[in-house]
C-alpha positions as YAML, in Angstrom:
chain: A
units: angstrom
residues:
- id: 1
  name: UNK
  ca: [76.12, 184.26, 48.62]
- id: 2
  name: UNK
  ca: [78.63, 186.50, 47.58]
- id: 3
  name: UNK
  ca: [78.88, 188.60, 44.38]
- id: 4
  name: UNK
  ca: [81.46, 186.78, 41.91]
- id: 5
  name: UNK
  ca: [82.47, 188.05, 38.90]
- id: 6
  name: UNK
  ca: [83.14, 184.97, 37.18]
- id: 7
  name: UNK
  ca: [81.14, 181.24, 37.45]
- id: 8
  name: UNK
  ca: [83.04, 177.90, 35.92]
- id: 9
  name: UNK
  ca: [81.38, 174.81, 35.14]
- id: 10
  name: UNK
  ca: [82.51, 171.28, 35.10]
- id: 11
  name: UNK
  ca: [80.85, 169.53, 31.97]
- id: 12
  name: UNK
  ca: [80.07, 165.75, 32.86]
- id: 13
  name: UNK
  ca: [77.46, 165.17, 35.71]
- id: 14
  name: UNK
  ca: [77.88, 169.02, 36.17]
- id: 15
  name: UNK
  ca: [76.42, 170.82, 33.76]
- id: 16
  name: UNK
  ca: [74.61, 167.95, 31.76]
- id: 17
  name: UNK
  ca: [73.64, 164.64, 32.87]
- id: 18
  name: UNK
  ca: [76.50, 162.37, 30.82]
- id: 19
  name: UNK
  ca: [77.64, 160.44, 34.01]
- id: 20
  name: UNK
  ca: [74.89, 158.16, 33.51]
- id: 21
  name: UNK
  ca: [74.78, 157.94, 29.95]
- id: 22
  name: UNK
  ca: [78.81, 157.37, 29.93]
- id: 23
  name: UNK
  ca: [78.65, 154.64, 32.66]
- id: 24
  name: UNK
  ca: [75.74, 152.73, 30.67]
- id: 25
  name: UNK
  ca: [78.68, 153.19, 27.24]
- id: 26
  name: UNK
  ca: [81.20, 151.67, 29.57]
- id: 27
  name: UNK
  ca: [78.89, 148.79, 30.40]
- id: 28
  name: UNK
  ca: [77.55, 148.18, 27.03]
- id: 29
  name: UNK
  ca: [81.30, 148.18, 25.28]
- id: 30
  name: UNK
  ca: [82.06, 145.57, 28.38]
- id: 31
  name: UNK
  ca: [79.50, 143.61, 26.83]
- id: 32
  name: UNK
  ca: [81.03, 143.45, 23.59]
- id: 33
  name: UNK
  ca: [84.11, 141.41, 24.92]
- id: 34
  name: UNK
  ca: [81.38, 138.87, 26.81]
- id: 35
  name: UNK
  ca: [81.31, 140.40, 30.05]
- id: 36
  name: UNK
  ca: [78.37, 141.69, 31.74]
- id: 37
  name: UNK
  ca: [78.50, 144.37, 34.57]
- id: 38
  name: UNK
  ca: [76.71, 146.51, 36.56]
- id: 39
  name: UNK
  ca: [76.71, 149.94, 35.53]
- id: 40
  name: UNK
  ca: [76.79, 151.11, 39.74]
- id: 41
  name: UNK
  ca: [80.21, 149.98, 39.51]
- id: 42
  name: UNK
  ca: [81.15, 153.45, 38.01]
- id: 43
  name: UNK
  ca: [79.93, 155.24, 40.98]
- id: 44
  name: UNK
  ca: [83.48, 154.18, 42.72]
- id: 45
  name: UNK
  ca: [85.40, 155.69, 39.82]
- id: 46
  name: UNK
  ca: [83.48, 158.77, 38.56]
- id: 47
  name: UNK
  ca: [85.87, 162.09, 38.14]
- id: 48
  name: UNK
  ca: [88.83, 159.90, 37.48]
- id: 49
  name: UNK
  ca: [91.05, 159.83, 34.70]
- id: 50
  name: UNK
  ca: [90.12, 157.18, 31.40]
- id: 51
  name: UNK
  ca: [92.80, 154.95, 32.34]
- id: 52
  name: UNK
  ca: [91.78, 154.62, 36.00]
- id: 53
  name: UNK
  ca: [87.72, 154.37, 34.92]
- id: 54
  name: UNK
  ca: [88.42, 151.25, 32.44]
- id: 55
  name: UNK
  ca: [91.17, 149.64, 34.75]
- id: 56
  name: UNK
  ca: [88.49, 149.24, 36.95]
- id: 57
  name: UNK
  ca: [85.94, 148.02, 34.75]
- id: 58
  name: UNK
  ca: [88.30, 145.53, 33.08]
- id: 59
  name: UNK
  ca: [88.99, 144.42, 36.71]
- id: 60
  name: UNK
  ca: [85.79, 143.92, 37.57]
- id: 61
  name: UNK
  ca: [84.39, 142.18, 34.16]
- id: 62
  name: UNK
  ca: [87.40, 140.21, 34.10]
- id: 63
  name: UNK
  ca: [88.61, 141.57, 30.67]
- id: 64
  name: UNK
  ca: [91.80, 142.53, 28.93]
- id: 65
  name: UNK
  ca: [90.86, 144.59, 25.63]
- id: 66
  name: UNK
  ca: [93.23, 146.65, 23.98]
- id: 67
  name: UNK
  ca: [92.18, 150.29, 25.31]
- id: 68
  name: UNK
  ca: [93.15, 151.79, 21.90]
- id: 69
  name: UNK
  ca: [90.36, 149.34, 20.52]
- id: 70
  name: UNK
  ca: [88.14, 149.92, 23.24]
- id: 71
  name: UNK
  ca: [88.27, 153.35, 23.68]
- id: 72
  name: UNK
  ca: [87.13, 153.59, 19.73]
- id: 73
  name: UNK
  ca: [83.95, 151.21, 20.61]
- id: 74
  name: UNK
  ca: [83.36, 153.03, 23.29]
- id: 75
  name: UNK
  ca: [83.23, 156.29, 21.64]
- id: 76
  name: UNK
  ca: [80.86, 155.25, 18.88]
- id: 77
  name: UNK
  ca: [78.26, 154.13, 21.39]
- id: 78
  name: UNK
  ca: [79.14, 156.98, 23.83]
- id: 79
  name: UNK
  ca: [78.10, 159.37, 21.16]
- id: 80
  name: UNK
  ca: [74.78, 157.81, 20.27]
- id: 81
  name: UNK
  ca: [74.23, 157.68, 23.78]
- id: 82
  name: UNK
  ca: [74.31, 161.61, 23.67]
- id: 83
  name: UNK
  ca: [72.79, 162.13, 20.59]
- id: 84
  name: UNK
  ca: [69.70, 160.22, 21.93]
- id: 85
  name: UNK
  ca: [69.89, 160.78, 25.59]
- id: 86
  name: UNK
  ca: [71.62, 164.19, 27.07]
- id: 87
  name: UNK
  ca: [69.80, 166.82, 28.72]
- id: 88
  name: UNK
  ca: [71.05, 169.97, 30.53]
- id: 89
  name: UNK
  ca: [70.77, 168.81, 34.31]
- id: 90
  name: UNK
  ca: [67.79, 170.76, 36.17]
- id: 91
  name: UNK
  ca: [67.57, 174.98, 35.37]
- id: 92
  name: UNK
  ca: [71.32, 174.70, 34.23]
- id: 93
  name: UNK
  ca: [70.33, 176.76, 31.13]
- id: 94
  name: UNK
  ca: [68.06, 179.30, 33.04]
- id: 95
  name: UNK
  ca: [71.20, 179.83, 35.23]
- id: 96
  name: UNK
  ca: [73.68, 180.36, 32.44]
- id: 97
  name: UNK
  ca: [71.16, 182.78, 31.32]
- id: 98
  name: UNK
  ca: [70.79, 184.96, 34.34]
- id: 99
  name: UNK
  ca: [74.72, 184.95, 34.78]
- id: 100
  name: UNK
  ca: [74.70, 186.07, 30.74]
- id: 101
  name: UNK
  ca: [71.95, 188.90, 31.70]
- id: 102
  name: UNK
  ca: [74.34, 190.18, 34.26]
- id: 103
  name: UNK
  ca: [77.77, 190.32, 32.37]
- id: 104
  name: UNK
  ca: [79.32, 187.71, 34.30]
- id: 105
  name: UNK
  ca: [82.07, 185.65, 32.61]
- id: 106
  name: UNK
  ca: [81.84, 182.10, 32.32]
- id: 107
  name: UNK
  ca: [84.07, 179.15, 31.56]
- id: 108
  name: UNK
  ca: [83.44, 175.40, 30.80]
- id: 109
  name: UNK
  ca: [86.48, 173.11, 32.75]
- id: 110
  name: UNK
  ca: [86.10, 169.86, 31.61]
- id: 111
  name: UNK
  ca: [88.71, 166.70, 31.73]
- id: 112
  name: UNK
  ca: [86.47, 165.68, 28.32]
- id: 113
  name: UNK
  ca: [87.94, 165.68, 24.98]
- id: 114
  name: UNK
  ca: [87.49, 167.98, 22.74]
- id: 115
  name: UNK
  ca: [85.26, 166.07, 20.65]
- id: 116
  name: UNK
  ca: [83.17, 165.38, 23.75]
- id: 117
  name: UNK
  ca: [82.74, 168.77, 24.66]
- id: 118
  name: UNK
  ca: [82.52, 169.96, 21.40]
- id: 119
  name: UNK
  ca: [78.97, 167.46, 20.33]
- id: 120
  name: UNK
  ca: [77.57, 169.05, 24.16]
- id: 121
  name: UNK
  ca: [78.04, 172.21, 23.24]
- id: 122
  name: UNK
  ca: [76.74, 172.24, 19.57]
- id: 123
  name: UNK
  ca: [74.10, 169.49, 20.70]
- id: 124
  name: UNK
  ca: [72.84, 171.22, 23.28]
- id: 125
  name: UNK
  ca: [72.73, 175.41, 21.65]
- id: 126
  name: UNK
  ca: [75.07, 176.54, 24.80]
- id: 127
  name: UNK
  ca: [78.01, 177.50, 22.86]
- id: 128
  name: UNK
  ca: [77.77, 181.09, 23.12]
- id: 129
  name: UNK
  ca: [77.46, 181.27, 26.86]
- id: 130
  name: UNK
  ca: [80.86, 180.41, 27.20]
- id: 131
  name: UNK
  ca: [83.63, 182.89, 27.38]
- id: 132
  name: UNK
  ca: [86.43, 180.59, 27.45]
- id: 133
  name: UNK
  ca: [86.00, 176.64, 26.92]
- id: 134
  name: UNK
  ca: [89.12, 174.48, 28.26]
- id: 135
  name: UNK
  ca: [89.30, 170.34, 27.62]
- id: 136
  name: UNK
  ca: [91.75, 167.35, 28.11]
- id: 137
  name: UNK
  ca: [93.54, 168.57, 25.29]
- id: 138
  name: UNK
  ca: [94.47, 172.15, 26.36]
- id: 139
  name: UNK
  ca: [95.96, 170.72, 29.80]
- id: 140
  name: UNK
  ca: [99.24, 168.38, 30.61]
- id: 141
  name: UNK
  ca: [98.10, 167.73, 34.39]
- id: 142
  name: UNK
  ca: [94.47, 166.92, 34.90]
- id: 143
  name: UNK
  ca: [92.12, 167.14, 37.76]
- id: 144
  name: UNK
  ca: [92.67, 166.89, 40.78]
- id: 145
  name: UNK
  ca: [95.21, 169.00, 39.79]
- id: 146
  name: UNK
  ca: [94.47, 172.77, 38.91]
- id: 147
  name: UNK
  ca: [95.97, 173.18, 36.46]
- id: 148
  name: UNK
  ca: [92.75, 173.14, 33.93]
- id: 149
  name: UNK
  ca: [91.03, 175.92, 36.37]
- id: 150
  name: UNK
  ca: [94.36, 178.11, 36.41]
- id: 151
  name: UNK
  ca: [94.56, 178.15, 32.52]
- id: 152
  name: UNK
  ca: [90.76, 179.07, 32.66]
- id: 153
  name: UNK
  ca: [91.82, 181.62, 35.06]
- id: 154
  name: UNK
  ca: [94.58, 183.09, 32.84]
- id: 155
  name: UNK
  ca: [92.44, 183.51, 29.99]
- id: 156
  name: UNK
  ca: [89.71, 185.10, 31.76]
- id: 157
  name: UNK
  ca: [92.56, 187.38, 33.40]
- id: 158
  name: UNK
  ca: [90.60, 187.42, 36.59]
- id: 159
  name: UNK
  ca: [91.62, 186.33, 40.02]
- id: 160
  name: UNK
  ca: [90.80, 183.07, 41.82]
- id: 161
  name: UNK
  ca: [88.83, 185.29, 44.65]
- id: 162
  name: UNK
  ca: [86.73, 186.56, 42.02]
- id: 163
  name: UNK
  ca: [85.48, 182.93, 41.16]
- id: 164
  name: UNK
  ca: [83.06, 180.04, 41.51]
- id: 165
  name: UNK
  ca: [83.44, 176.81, 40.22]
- id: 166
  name: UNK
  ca: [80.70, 174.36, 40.12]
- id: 167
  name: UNK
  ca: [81.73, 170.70, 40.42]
- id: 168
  name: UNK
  ca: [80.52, 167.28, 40.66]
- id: 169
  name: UNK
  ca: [83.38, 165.02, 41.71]
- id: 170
  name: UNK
  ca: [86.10, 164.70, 44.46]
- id: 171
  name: UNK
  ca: [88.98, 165.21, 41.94]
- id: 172
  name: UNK
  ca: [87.16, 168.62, 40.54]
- id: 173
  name: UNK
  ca: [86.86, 169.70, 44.24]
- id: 174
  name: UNK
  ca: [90.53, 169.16, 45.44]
- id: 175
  name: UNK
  ca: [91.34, 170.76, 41.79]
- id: 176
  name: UNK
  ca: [89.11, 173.58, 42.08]
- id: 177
  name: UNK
  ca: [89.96, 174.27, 46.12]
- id: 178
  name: UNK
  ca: [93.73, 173.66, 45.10]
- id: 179
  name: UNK
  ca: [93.02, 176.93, 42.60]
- id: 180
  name: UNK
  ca: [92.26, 178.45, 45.54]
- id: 181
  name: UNK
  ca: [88.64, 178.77, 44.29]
- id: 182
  name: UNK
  ca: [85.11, 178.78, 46.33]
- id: 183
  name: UNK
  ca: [83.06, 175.56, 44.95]
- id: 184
  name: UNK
  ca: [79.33, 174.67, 44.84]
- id: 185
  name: UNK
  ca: [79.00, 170.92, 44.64]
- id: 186
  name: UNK
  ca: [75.95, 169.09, 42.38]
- id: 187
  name: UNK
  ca: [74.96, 166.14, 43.77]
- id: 188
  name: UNK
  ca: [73.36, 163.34, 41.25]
- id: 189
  name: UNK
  ca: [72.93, 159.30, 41.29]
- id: 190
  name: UNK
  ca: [76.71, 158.90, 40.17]
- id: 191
  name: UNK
  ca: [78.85, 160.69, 43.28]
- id: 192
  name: UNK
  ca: [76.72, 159.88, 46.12]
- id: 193
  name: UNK
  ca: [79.95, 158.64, 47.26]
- id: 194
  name: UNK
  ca: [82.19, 161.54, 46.65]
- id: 195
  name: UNK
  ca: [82.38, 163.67, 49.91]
- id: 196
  name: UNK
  ca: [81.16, 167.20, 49.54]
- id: 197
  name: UNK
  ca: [81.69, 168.45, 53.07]
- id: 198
  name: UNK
  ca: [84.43, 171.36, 52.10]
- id: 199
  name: UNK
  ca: [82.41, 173.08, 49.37]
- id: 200
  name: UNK
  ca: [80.02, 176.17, 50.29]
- id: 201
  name: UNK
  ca: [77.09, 174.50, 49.30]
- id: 202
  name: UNK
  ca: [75.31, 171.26, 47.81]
- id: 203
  name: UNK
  ca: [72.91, 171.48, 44.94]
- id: 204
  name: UNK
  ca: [70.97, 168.99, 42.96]
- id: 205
  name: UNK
  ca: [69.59, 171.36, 40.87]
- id: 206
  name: UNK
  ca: [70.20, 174.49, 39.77]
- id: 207
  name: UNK
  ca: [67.28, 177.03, 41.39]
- id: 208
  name: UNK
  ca: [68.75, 176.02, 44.33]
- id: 209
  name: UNK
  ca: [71.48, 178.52, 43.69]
- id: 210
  name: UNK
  ca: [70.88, 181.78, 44.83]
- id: 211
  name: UNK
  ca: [71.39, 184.46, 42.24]
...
């Protein structure tokens, strides 16, 4: 594996193991407007953007809340979700570590809000590994496009060759590959139907990685 300088990290499914915990929110706010569905249906939508994940939920419990008020109810159970629920996925911390020991920058990419990212961070201690932290906030154009890994990029003044990027979905892929950017891919329950086949390797956990 080559020597990079600098390693970024997607957040959700990535780094920690919200997928599942933010697919079982979406199911549970469905609930709340009488529908009930299965929370497997947000394998077909994981990575995308909020409007295309509860488009397709609403489609498929037959609903038509208003997303300002869902969004809110979602949130609220979301967040106990995490509070109760979130783990690092397996050796994430141990690898952040190692990359720490070595003077390696790293970066947290995330299409998250800030909030989001914020209550993983704090919840979790991992705060201070990160050299530069960028959410759905700090972006106008978000994955698949690159723009969220170029602004990482720019504040890290270091070039794309000098990179990693560790991702879990199709849309962080094409995003990352788009920033011209080598990509590991962690595989979990959620994206077993996102094609990995372009990055440099699959992981589904991280002592897998060489360091």
């Amino acid at each position: 594996m080559k020597n990079y300088s600098a390693y970024l990290f997607d957040m959700d499914g990535t780094l920690v193991n919200s997928e599942g915990l933010k697919g079982k929110a979406l199911v549970e706010t469905c609930s709340l407007y009488g529908s009930q569905v299965d929370v497997a249906i947000y394998k077909v939508v994981m990575g995308e953007t909020w409007s295309k994940v509860t488009n397709h939920f609403f489609n498929t419990a037959g609903i038509k809340p208003n997303i300002d008020e869902f969004t809110i109810k979602f949130r609220k159970i979301y967040q106990e979700l995490l509070r109760e629920k979130l783990s690092p996925n397996p050796n994430a911390k141990e690898l952040l570590s190692k990359f720490k020991e070595r003077c390696k920058k790293i970066g947290l990419v995330s299409s998250a809000s800030a909030w989001m990212v914020n209550q993983v961070l704090v919840q979790l201690k991992i705060s201070d590994f990160f050299d530069v932290v960028v959410t759905y906030e700090d972006i106008t154009n978000h994955k698949p496009s690159p723009e969220a890994y170029l602004v990482a990029l720019e504040k890290l003044a270091i070039s794309n060759s000098e990179v990693l990027i560790f991702e879990d979905s199709n849309a962080g892929l094409i995003a990352a590959q788009k920033a011209m950017c080598d990509v590991v891919a962690f595989r979990h329950e959620f994206n077993t139907n996102n094609d990995f086949s372009s990055a440099i390797k699959i992981i589904s956990d991280f002592n897998e990685f060489p360091v």
